[in-house]
C-alpha positions, 0 to 999 in steps of 0.5 A, spaced: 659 454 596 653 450 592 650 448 598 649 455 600 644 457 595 640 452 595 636 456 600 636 462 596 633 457 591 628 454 595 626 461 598 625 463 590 621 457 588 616 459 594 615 465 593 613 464 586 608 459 586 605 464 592 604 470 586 601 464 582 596 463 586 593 470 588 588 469 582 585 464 577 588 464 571 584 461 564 585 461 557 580 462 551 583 457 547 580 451 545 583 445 543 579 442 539 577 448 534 579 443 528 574 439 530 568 444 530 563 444 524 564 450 520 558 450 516 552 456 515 546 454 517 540 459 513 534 460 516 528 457 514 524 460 509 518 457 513 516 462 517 511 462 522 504 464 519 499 469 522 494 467 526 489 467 520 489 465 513 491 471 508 485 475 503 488 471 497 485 463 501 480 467 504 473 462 502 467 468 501 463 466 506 457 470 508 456 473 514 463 470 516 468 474 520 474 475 515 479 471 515 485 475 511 492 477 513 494 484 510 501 487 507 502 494 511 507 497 505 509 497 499 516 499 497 516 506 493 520 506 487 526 509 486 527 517 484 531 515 477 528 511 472 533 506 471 534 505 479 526 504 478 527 499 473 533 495 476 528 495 482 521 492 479 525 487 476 528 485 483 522 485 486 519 480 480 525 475 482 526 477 489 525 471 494 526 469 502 533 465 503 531 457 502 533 453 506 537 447 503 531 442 498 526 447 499 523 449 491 524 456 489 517 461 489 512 459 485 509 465 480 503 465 485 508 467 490 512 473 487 507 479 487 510 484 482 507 491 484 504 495 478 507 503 477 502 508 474 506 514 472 503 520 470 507 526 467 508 532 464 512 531 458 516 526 454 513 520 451 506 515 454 510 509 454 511 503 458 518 503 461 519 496 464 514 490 464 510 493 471 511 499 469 507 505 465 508 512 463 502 517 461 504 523 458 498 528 461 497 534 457 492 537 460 492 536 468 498 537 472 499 530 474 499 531 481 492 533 481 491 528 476 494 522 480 489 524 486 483 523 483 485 517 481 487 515 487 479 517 489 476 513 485 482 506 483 484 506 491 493 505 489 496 502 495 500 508 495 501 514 491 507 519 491 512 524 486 512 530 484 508 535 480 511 533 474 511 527 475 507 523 479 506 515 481 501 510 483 501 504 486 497 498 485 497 489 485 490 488 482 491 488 474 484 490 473 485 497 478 491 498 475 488 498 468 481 501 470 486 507 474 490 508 467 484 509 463 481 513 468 487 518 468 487 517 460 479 520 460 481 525 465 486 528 461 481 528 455 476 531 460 479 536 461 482 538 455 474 538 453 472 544 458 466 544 462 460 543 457 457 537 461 457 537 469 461 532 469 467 536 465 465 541 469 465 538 475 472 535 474 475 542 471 473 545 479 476 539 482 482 540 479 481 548 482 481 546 488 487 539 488 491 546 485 489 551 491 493 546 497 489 543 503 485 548 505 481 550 498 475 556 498 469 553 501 465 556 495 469 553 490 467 546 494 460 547 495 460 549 488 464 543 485 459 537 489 453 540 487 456 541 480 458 532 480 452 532 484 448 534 478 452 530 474 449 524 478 443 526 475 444 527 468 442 521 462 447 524 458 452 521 461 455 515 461 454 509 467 462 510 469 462 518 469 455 518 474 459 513 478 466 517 479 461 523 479 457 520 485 464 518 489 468 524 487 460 528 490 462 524 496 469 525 497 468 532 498 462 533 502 466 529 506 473 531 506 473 539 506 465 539 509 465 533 514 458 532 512 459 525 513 451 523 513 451 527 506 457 523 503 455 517 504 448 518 501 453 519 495 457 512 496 450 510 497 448 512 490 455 510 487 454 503 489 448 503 485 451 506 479 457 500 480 455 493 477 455 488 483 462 486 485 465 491 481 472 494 482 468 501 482 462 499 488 468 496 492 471 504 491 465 506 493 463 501 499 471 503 501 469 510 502 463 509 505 466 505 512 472 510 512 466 515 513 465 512 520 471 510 522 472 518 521 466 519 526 470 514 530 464 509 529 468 503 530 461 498 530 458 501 524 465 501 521 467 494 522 461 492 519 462 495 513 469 493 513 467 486 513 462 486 508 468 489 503 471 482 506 465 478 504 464 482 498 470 483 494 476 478 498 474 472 491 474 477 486 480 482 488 485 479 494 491 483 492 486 490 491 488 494 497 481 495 499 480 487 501 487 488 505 486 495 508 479 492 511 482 487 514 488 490 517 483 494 519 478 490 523 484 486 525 487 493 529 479 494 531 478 487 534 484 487 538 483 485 545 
């Protein structure tokens, strides 16, 4: 009887290791897995740099080419008051993950952006260390903020009309802008009895009437800032802003853009030399023709901003817009 199964047995035993073999079969599992290494490794905080040198190392060199690297953005603050205070101190102390032995952020390399509140209501005063708010009683905000923005280029602005922000990186256009703002206020709380105070209360008009504002309101804000270019009285500051505020009005709302840089032109000699207020002013004057699409003419003006102004003012918006700019038009 036991001899009689082995047959069975025999044939079970092939049949299996036949349907064994239809497929290959591997397994996932390793081994070894105790003996792998379990350690992150970070990336480097070295990155590979750009292809020129950055606006703050850039030597002035005349009538060379520019050789900066330019921040596209910067980060806007938060809407609450203490997200914005939580975030400018993230950003003094934020830096890239360092890789075991590299040296922490020096403080050339933490660059804390500067905040320029301007509001309605409550109290001027500074909320974080790279932050301040002024009270302005009587200028909506908003308008307020444009013009600033106008004559101490931020390197962003927003808010609401209540409460509205600027942003700069060069201390001495945030503190310029902060005066400015300050004298506006007054300005405007004066009335119209110069052509400067005038001008600035038409001005005010107009920002308040949206993007498409009355033309004859236009026309008669830049004559009466024209005039105020002219006028002894007044001071060198107030001919300068009312030389570029003239400008930016016939070109923006009037697209006189030949008649606009007659007005930079004649702020730039209202400006000290290499002063943050001619920079402004040679600023507009180049977006003048790249609004004219004159990409020849508009390089050479960008890079005059460059040899001009890139070792007084590397972290200025100007110096880095310029070369963003020229980087982009130079493209092959």
């Amino acid at each position: 009887m036991k001899g009689s199964h082995r047959p069975l047995l025999f044939f079970a035993v092939v049949l299996l290791g036949g349907l064994a073999g239809c497929g290959d079969v591997s397994s996932n599992y390793d081994a070894s897995w105790w003996k792998k290494d379990d350690r992150v490794v970070r990336p480097s905080s070295t990155a590979k740099g750009p292809e020129l040198r950055s606006p703050e190392k850039s030597p002035r060199k005349s009538g060379s080419a520019p050789t900066g690297a330019r921040t596209e953005s910067a980060k806007a603050p938060p809407s609450s008051k203490s997200d914005s205070a939580s975030a400018a101190g993230s950003e003094r102390t934020a830096s890239p993950i360092a890789a075991a032995g590299d040296q922490p952020p020096s403080a050339e390399q933490i660059r804390p952006f500067l905040y320029l509140y301007l509001v309605s209501k409550g109290e001027s005063q500074p909320e974080a260390r790279n932050e301040t708010r002024l009270v302005v009683q009587n200028i909506p905000p908003r308008s307020c903020g444009m013009i600033v923005e106008m004559l101490y280029v931020p390197l962003g602005r927003s808010g609401s009309a209540d409460e509205t922000y600027l942003i700069y990186e060069q201390p001495e256009e945030f503190m310029r802008a902060l005066s400015l703002a300050q004298q506006l206020d007054a300005t405007a709380g004066a009335g119209g009895r110069t052509p400067w105070s005038a001008g600035v209360g038409t001005l005010i008009e107009i920002l308040g009437q949206g993007a498409v504002p009355d033309d004859a309101l236009v026309a008669r804000c830049e004559s009466t800032f024209a005039d105020a270019v002219q006028d002894s009285a007044q001071s060198g500051q107030q001919r300068w802003a009312a030389a570029v505020l003239a400008g930016k009005m016939a070109a923006d709302y009037r697209y006189d853009y030949e008649k606009a840089r007659a007005y930079f032109d004649s702020a730039i000699r209202q400006a000290k030399s290499e002063s943050i207020e001619a920079m402004t002013a040679e600023w507009w004057r180049a977006d003048t023709f790249m609004q004219e699409a004159s990409a020849r003419k508009a390089n050479e003006a960008y890079e005059d901003i460059l040899d001009g102004y890139t070792h007084v003012y590397p972290k200025s918006h100007v110096v880095e817009q310029s070369y963003a700019i020229l980087k982009k038009n130079k493209k092959p």
